[in-house]
C-alpha positions, 0 to 999 in steps of 0.5 A, spaced: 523 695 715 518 699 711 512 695 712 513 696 720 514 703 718 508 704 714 504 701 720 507 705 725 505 711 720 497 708 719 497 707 727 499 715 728 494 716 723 489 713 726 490 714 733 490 722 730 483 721 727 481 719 734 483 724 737 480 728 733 473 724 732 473 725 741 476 731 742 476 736 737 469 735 732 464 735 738 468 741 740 468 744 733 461 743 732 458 744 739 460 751 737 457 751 730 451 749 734 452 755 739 454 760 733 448 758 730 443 759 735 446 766 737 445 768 730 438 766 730 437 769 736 440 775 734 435 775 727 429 774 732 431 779 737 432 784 731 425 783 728 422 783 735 426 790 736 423 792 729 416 791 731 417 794 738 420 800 733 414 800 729 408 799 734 412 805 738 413 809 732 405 808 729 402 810 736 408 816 737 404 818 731 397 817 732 398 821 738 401 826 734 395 826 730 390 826 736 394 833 739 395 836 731 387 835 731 385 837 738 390 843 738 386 845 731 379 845 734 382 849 740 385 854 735 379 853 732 373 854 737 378 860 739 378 863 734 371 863 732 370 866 739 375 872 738 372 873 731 365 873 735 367 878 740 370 883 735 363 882 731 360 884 737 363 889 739 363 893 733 355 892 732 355 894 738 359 902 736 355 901 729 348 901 732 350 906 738 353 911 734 346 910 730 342 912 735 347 918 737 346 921 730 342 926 731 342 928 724 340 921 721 345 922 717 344 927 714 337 926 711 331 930 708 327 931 714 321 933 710 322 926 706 318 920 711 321 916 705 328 916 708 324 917 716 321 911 714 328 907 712 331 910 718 326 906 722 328 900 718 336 900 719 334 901 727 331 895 726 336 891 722 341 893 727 338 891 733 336 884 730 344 883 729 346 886 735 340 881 738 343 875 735 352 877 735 349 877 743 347 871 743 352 867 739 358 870 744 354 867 749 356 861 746 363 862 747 365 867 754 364 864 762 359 863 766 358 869 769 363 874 766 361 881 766 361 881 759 355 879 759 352 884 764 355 890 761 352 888 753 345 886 757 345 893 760 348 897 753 342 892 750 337 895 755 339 902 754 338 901 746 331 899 748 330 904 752 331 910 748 330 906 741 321 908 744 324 915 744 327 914 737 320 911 734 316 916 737 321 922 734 320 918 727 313 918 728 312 926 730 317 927 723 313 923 719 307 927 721 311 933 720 313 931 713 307 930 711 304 938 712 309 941 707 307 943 701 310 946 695 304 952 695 305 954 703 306 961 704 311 964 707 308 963 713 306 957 714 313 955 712 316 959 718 312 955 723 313 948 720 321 950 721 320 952 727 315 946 729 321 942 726 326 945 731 322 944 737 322 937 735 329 936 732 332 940 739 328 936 744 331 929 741 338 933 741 337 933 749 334 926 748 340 924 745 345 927 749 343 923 756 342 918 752 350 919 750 351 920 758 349 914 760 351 910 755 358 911 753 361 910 759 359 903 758 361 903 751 369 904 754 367 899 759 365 893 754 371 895 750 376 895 756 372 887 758 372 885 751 380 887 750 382 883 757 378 877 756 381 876 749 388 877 752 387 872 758 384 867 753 391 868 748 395 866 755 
């Protein structure tokens, strides 16, 4: 009796364990088997998602460097160009108010020394103006009436600079006349040839001031509006 129950116990057990061989372990490792791929699809789509992230991330930055970089020369060129601007608009004022000076500053006229370093500033403020010109040039539009009016101003300069040296070379002959021994006559002529000359270059001065200081308020007011579109 126990022993036909025993075999009917090892029968159940083995017909449990076919069953389990047929049905439920190829189940089983099946999902093992999918669970697996997943999870290594997972990692492989994580690292091809990371390496979409860096590339996007390295390009994003190399962009940004590029624009850092172009928005820097931009400003840079930009600020060169105001900065010229402004240098040549204060020549420009520095060498008029020069040669509206009819005092010379306020010298000896009886020194040709000083008459003579007079005619050597003209000459240096003229050279700096002349290449202040030019470095605008380099920056401002074609055709822009800035040019126009710097290169009329320039050629107003030039015009009344022969007036200028021709009364540097009347005062230096002038100067060379006075003597410490002159008598009270001869003294009053040399003050009064010295009016003659200082009273027409004071006209000369005052239409040169007519004609040019108009031009001056005008390049003023260009260089004003053309620094303000360009910071728009």
């Amino acid at each position: 009796m126990l022993q036909h129950l025993l075999e009917i116990i090892i029968i159940c057990l083995l017909l449990y364990v076919g069953y389990l061989g047929k049905f439920y372990l190829p189940s089983y490792f099946k999902r093992k088997a999918e669970n697996l791929a997943q999870s290594q699809d997972i990692e492989q789509l994580t690292r091809l998602v990371k390496e979409v992230e860096f590339k996007f991330e390295e390009r994003t930055q190399n962009l940004k460097a590029k624009l850092d970089l172009t928005n820097q020369l931009q400003l840079g060129l930009h600020n060169e160009e105001r900065t010229s601007l402004i240098s040549l608009h204060n020549k420009i004022l520095e060498y008029y108010n020069f040669l509206a000076d009819v005092t010379f500053g306020g010298i000896d006229f009886k020194d040709y020394i000083a008459i003579n370093n007079r005619m050597a500033q003209r000459s240096t403020l003229h050279d700096s103006l002349f290449v202040l010109k030019n470095n605008c040039m380099l920056f401002i539009e074609n055709e822009n009436e800035i040019e126009e009016i710097v290169m009329n101003i320039g050629t107003d300069f030039l015009e009344f600079t022969k007036i200028f040296i021709n009364y540097c070379g009347e005062l230096n002959k002038h100067s060379l006349t006075y003597k410490s021994n002159l008598s009270v006559s001869e003294i009053d002529i040399y003050y009064n040839t010295l009016e003659e000359l200082n009273s027409t270059y004071a006209k000369n001065v005052s239409e040169f001031i007519t004609i040019v200081a108009p031009k001056i308020n005008h390049v003023t007011k260009s260089i004003k509006l053309y620094l303000n579109k360009r910071i728009k």
